[in-house]
N, CA, C and O atoms as a MOPAC input file, in Angstrom:
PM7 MOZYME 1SCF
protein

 N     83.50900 1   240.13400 1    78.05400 1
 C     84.36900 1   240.72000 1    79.06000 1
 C     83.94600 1   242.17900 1    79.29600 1
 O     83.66800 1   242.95100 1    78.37900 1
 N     83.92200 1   242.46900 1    80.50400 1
 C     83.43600 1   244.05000 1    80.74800 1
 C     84.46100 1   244.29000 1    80.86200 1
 O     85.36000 1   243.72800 1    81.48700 1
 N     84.42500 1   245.70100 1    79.89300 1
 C     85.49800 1   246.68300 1    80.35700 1
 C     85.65000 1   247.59200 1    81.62200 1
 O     84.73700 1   248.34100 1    81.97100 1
 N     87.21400 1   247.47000 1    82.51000 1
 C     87.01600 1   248.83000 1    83.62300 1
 C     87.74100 1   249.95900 1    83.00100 1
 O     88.18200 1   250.15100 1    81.86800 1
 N     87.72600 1   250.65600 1    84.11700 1
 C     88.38000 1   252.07900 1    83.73700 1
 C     89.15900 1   252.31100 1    84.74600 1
 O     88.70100 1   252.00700 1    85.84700 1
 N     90.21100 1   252.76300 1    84.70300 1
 C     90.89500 1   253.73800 1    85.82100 1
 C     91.18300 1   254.90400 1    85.77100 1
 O     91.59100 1   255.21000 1    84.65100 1
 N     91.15300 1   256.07000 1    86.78300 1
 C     90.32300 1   257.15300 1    86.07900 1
 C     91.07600 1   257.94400 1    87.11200 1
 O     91.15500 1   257.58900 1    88.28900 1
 N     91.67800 1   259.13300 1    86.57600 1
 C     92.90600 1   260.08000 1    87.43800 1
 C     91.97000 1   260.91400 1    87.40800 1
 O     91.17200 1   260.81400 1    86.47600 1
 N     91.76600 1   262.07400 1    88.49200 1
 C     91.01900 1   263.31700 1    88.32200 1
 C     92.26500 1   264.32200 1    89.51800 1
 O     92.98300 1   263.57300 1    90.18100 1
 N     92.44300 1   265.57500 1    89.71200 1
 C     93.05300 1   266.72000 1    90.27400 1
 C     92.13700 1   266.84600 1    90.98900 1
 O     90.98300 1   266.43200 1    90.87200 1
 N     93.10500 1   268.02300 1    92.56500 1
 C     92.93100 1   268.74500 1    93.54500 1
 C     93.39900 1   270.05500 1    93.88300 1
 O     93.76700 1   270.11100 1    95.05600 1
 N     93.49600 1   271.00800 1    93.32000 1
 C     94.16300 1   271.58800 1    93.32300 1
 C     93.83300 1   273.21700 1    93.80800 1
 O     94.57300 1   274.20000 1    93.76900 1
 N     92.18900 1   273.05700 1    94.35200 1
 C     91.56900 1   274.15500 1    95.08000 1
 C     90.97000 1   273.93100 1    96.07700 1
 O     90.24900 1   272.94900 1    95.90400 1
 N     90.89200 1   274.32400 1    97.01900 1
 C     90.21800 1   273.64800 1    98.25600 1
 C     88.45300 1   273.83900 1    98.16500 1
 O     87.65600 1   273.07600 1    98.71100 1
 N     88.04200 1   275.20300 1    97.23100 1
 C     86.79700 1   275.07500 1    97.13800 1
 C     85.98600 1   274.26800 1    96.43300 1
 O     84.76100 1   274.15000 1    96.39600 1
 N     87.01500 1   273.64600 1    95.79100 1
 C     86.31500 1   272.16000 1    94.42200 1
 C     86.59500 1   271.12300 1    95.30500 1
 O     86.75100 1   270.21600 1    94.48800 1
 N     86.74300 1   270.68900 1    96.23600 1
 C     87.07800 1   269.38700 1    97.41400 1
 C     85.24100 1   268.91600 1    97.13100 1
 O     84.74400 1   267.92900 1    96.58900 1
 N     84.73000 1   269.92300 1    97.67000 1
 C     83.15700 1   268.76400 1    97.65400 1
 C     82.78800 1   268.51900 1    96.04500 1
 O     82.44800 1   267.36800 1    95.77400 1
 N     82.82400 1   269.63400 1    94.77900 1
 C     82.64100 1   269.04200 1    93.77300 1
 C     83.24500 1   267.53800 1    93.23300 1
 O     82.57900 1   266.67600 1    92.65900 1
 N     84.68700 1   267.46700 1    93.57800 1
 C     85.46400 1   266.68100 1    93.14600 1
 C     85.17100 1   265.48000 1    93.94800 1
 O     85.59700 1   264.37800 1    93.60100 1
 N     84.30200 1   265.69200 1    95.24300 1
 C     84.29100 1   263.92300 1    95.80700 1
 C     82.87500 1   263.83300 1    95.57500 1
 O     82.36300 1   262.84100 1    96.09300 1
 N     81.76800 1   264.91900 1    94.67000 1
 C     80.54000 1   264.39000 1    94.48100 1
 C     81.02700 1   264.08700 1    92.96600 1
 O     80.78800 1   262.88400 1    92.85600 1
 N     81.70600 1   264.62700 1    91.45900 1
 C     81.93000 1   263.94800 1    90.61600 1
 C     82.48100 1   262.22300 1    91.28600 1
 O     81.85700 1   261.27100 1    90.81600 1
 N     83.22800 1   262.01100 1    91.98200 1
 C     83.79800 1   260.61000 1    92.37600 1
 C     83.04200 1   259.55700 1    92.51800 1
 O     83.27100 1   258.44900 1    92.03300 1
 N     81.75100 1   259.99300 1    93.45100 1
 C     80.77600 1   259.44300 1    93.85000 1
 C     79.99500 1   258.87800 1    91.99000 1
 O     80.13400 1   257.87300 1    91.29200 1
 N     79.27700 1   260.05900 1    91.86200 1
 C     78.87200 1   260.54800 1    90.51400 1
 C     79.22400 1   259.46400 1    89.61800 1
 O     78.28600 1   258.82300 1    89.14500 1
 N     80.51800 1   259.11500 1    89.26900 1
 C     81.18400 1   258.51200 1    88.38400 1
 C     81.09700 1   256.28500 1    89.11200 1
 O     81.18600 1   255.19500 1    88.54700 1
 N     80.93300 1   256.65400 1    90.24100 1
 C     81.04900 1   254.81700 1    90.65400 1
 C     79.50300 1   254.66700 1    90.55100 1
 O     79.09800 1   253.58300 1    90.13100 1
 N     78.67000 1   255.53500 1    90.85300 1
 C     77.18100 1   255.16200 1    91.06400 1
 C     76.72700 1   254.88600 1    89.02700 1
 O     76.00600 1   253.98700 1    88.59300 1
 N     77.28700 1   255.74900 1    88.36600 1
 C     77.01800 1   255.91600 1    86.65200 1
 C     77.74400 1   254.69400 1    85.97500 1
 O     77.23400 1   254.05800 1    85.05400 1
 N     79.43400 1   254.32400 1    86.71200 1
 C     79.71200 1   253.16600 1    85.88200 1
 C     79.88800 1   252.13500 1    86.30600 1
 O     80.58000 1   251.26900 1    85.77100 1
 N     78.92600 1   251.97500 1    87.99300 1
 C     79.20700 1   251.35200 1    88.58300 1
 C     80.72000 1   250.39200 1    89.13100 1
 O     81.61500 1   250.08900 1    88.34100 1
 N     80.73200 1   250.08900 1    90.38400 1
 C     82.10100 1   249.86700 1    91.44500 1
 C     82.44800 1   248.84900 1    90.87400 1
 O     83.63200 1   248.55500 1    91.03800 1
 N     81.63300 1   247.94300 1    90.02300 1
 C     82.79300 1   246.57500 1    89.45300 1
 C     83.84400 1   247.10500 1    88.37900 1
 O     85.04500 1   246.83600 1    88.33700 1
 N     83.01100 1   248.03100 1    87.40400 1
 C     83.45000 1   248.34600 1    86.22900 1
 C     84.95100 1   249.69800 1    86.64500 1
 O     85.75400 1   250.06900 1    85.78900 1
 N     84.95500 1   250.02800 1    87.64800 1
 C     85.86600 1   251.08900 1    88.10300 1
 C     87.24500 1   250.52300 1    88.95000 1
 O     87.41400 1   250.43400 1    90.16700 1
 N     87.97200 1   250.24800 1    88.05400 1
 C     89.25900 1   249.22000 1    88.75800 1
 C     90.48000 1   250.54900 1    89.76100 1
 O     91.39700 1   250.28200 1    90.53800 1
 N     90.13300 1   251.47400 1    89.45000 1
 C     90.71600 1   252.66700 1    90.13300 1
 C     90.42800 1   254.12200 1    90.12400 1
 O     90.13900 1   254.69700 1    89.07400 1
 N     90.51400 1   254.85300 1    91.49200 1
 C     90.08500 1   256.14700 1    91.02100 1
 C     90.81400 1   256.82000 1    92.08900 1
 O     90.44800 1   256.95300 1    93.25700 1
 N     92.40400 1   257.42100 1    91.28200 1
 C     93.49100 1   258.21100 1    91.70700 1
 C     92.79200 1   259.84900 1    91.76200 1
 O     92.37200 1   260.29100 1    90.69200 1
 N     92.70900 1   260.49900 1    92.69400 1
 C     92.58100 1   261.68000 1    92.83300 1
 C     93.94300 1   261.98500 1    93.46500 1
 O     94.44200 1   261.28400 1    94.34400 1
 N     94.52100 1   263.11600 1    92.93600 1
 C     95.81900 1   263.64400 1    92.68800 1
 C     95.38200 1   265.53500 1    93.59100 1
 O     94.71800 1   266.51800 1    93.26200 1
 N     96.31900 1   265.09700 1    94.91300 1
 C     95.97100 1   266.55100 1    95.80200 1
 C     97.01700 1   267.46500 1    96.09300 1
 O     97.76000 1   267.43100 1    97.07400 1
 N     97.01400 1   268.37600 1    95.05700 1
 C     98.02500 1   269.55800 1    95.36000 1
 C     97.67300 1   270.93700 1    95.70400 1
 O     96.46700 1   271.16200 1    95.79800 1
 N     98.45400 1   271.86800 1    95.90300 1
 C     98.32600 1   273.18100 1    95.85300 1
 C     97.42000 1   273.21600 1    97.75000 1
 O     97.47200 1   272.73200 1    98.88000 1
 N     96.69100 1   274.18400 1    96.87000 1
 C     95.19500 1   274.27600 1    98.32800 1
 C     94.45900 1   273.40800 1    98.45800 1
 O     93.53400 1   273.58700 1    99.25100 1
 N     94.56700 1   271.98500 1    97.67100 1
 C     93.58800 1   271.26800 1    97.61500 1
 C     93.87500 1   270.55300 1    99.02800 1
 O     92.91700 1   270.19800 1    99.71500 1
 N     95.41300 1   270.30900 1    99.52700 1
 C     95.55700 1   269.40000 1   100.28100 1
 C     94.90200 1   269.97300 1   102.36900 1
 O     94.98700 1   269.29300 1   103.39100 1
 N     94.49900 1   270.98500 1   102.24100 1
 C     93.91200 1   271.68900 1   103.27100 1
 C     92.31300 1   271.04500 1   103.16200 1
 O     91.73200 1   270.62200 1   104.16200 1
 N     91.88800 1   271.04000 1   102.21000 1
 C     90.31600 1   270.94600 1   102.02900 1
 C     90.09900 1   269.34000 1   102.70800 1
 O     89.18900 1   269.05000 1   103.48500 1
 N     91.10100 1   268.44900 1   102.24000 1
 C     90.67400 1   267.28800 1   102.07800 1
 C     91.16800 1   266.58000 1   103.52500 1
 O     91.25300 1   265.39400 1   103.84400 1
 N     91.36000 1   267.40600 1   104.01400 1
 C     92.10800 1   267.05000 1   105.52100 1
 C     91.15800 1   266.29400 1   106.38500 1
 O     91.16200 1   265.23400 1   107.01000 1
 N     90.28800 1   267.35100 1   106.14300 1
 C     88.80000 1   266.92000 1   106.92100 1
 C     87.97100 1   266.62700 1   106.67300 1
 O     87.12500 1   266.53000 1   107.56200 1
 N     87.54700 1   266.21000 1   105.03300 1
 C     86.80900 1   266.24700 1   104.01600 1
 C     85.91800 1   264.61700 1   103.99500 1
 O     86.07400 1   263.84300 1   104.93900 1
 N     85.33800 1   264.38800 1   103.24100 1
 C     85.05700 1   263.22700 1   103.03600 1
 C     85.82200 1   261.95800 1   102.57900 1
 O     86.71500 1   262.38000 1   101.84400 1
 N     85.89400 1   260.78300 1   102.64700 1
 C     86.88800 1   259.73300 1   102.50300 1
 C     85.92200 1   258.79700 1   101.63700 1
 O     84.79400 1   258.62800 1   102.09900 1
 N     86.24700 1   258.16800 1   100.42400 1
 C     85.63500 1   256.76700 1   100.17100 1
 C     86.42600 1   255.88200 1   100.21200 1
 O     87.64200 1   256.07600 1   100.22400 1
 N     85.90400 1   254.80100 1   100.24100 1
 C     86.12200 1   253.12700 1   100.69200 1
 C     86.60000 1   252.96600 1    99.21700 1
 O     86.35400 1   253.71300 1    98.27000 1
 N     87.67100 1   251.30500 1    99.24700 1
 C     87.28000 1   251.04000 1    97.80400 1
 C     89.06200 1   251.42000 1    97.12200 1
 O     90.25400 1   251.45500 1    97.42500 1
 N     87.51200 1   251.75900 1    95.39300 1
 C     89.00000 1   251.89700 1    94.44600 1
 C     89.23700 1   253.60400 1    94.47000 1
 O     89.69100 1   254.23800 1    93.51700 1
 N     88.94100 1   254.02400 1    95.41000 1
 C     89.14200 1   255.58600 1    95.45900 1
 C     90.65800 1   255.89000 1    96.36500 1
 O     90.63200 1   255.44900 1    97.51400 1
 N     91.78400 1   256.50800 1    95.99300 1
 C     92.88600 1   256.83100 1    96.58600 1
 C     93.17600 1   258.46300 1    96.26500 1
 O     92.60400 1   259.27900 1    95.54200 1
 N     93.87000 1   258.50500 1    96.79500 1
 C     94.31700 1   260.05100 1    97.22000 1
 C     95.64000 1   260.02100 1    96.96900 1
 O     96.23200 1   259.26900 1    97.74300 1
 N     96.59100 1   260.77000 1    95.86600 1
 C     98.55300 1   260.79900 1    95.79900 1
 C     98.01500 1   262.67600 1    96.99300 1
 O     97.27300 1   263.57300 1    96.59300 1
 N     98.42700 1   262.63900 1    97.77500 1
 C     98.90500 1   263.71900 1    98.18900 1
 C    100.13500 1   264.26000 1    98.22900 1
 O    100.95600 1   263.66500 1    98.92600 1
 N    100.52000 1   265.35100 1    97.59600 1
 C    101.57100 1   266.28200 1    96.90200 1
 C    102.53000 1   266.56100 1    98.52600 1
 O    101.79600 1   266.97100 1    99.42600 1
 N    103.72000 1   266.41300 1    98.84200 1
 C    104.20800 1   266.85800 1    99.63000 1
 C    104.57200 1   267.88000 1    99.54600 1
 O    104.93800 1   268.11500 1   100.69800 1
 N    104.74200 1   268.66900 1    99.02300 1
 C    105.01400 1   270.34200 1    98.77200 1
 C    103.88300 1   270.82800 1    99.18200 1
 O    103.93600 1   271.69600 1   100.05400 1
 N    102.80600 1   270.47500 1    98.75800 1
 C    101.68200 1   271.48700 1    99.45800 1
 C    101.08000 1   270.78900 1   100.53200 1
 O     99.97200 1   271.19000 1   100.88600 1
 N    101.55300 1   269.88600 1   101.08300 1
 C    101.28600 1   269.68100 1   102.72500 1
 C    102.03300 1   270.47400 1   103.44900 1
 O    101.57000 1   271.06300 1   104.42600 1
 N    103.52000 1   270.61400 1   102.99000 1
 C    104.75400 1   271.10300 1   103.25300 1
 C    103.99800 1   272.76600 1   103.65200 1
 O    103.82900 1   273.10100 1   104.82400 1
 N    103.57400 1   273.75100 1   102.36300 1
 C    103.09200 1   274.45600 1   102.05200 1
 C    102.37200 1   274.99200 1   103.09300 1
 O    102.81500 1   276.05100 1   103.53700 1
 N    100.94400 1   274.34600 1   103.82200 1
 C     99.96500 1   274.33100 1   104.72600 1
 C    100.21200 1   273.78500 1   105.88700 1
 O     99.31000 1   273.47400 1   106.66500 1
 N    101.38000 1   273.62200 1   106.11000 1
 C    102.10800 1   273.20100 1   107.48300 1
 C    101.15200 1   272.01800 1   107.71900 1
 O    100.24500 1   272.20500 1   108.52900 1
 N    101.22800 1   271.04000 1   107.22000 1
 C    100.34800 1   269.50600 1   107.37700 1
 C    101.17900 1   268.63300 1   107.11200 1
 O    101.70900 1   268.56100 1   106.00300 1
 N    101.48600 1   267.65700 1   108.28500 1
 C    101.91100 1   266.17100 1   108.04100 1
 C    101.38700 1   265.09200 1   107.75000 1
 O    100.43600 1   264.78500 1   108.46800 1
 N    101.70000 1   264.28000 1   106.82600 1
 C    101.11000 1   263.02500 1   106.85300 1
 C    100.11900 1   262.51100 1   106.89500 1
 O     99.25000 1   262.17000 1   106.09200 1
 N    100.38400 1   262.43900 1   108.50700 1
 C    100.19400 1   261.56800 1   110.01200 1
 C     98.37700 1   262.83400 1   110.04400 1
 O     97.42600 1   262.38200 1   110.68200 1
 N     98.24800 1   263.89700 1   109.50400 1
 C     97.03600 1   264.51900 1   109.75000 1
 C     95.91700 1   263.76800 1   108.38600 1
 O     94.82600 1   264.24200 1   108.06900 1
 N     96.52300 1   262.59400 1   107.79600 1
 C     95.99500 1   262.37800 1   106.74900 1
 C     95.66700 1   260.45600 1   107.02100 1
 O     96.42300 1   259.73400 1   106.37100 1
 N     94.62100 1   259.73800 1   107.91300 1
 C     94.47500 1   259.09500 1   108.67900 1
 C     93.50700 1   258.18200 1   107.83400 1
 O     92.57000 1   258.60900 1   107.16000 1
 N     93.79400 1   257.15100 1   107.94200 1
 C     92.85700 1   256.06000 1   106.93600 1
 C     93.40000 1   255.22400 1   105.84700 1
 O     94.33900 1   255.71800 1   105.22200 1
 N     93.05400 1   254.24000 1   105.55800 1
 C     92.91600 1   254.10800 1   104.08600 1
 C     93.20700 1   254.68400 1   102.99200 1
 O     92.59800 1   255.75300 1   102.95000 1
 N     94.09700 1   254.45300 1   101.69200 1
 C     93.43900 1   255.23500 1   100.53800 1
 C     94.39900 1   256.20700 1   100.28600 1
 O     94.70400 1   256.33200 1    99.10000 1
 N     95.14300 1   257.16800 1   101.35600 1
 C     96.06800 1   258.12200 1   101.06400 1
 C     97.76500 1   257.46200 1   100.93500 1
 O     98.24500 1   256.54600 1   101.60200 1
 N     98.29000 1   258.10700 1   100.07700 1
 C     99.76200 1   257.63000 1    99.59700 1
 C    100.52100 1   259.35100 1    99.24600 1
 O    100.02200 1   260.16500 1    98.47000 1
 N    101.68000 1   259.54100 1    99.97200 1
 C    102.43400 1   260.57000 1    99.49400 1
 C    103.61800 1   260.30700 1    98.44100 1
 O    104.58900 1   259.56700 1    98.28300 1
 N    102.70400 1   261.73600 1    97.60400 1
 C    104.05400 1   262.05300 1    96.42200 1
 C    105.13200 1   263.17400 1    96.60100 1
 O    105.23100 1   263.92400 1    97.57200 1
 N    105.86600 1   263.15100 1    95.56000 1
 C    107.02200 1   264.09200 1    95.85300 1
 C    106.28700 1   264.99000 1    95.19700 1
 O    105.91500 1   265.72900 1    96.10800 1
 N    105.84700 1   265.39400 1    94.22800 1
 C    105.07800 1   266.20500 1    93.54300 1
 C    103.61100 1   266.07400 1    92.77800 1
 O    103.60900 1   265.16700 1    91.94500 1
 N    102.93200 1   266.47000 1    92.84400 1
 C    101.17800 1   266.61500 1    92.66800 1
 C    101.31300 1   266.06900 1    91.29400 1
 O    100.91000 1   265.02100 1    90.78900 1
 N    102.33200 1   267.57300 1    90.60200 1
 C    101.79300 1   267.72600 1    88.61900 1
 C    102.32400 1   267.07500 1    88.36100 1
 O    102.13000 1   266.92900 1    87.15400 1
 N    103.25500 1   266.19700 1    88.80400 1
 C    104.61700 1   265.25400 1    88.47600 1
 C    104.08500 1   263.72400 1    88.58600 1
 O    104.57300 1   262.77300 1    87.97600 1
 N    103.14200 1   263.68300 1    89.35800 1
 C    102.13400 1   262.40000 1    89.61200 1
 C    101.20800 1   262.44000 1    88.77600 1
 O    100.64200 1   261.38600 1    88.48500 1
 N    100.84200 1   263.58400 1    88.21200 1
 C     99.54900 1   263.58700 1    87.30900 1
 C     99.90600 1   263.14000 1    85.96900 1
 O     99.33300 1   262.38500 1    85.18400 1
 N    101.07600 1   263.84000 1    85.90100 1
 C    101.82000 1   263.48000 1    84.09300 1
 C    101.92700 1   262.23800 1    84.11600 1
 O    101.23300 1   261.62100 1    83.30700 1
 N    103.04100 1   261.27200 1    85.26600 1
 C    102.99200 1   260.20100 1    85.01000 1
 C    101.75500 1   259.61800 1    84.92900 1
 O    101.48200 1   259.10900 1    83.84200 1
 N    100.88300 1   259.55700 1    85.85800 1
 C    100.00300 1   258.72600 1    85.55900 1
 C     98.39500 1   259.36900 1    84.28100 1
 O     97.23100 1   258.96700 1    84.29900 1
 N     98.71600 1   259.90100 1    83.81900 1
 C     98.03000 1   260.59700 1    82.42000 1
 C     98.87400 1   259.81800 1    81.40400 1
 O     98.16800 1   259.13000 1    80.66700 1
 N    100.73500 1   259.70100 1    81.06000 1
 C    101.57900 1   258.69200 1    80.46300 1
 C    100.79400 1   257.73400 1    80.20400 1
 O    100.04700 1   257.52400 1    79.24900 1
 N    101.06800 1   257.05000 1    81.32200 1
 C    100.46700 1   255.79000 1    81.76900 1
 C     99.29600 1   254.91900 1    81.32300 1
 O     99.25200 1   253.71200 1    81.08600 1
 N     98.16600 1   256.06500 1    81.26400 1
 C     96.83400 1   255.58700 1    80.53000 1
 C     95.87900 1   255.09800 1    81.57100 1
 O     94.77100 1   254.67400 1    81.24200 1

């Protein structure tokens, strides 16, 4: 049986937006897309400005975007178009749980 992984990583600066979607990349190409059953990136603070316009992957890659810091950067939703994105009530509050979680 192969083992997967599901794998939480943060957003929380808008200048780490391209590091954080080349680690993403980085990480499906190294443990390859069968073995990767999820990959929650968690977008708060300034991060949620960067990723507005940013790059998107297909797949097991999702986005919790923090409503406080959409709130924050005067951004709705509805500016967050595709696949993949889901709003939270809170960024660090999504991260704990799902860090809990395993």
């Amino acid at each position: 049986m192969t083992k997967t992984y599901r794998v939480v990583l943060h957003l929380d600066e808008g200048y780490r937006a391209t590091t954080t979607l080349v680690n993403v990349r980085n990480l499906l190409e190294d443990l390859g897309v069968d073995a990767v059953e999820e990959v929650k990136v968690v977008v708060y603070a300034d991060g949620v400005y960067a990723l507005r316009t940013g790059d998107r992957h297909e797949g097991a890659v999702r986005f919790a975007l923090c409503r406080g810091g959409l709130e924050t950067h005067g951004l709705v939703p509805d500016d967050f178009r595709g696949a993949g994105f889901e709003l939270v009530s809170s960024g660090v509050a999504e991260l704990v749980r799902l860090q809990a979680a395993g």
